[in-house]
C-alpha angles and dihedrals in degrees: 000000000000126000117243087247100058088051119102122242124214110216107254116230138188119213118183128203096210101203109200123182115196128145081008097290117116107220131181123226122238145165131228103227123234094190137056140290096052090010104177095010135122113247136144125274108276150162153173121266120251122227098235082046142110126203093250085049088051091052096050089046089053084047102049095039108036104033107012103252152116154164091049128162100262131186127179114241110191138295123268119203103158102161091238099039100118115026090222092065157267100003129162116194127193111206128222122196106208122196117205134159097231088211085079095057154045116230122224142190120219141202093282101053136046100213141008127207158182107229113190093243083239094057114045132151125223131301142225130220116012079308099127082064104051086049100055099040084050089048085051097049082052097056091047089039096050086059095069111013131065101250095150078080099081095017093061135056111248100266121056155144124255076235094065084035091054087052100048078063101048095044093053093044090047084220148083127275140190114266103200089041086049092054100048096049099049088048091049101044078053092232098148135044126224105227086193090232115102131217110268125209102035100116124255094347124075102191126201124265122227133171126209106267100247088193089070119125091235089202098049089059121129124164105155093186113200109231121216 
């Protein structure tokens, strides 16, 4: 048997698929590298992991460093450790999916990228790195995921109409529901709250006004929307 110490060691990463939801389109976040390999190139935010770190600090590093923001929603997707995944060697990354309004924050570059950008999830460039992959497999955990657990939470400001709320849905989904069976699920899985105000200057219709229940049990939460 080998000791621990004769054993090899991969680097540990951490890549995050920042989901962002504003003028009903859902975008991903991503930087334009300066530096090789990828230079140039569009990936996911992304880092190494520190050895006084764990993977959530080395999220909130990323975060804080690379695009300008804390405190997120995070979830940890799955781990990658194709053999040829990074050119510089033997690296395993763990990936992390974020979900933010990007009306709450201003978005950075830092040193280590030349550029950082919303991408609408249907249009989006390539990739470096194995990153297409990370970002599909995290788009389709938020469609599964949005099906039984609050997300509207951390994708809306914090007043809305079932309308806005009914196409956060739809745009995520990619697909059509049912508006009056919407409505009535989400009512009944007291989800929202009326505030009793309604929203003004929209013209000839004045719409109702909720707020998310905070109160919610997140992981009680069961929705089970029929789509149409």
């Amino acid at each position: 048997m080998k000791q621990f110490h004769e054993y090899q060691n991969p680097s540990l990463a951490v890549d995050l698929v920042v989901f962002g939801y504003h003028d009903n389109t859902l975008s991903v976040l991503l930087l334009n590298r300066r530096e090789e390999p990828f230079k140039d190139c569009w990936t996911l935010p992304g880092g190494f992991l520190q050895m006084n770190e764990t993977f959530r600090d080395t999220c909130s590093r990323i975060l804080k460093t690379k695009v300008g923001m804390d405190n997120v929603f995070l979830e940890q997707l799955y781990s990658f450790d194709d053999l040829q995944r990074d050119p510089r060697g033997r690296v395993i990354a763990v990936g992390y999916y974020a979900l933010i309004n990007p009306a709450r924050f201003s978005i950075i570059a830092g040193s280590m990228a030349n550029d950082v950008k919303w991408f609408n999830v249907r249009k989006m460039p390539a990739l470096g790195f194995d990153h297409r992959e990370i970002f599909q497999l995290a788009l389709q955990r938020l469609k599964s995921k949005i099906l039984y657990y609050p997300v509207g939470f951390e994708l809306l400001d914090e007043l809305f109409t079932i309308t806005e709320l009914h196409e956060l849905y739809e745009c995520i989904l990619q697909t059509t529901i049912d508006r009056r069976n919407f409505r009535r699920k989400i009512l009944d899985a007291e989800y929202i709250i009326n505030t009793g105000t309604k929203r003004e200057g929209l013209q000839n219709r004045h719409p109702e006004l909720y707020r998310f229940n905070r109160k919610l049990k997140k992981n009680n939460f069961q929705i089970n929307i029929n789509i149409s």
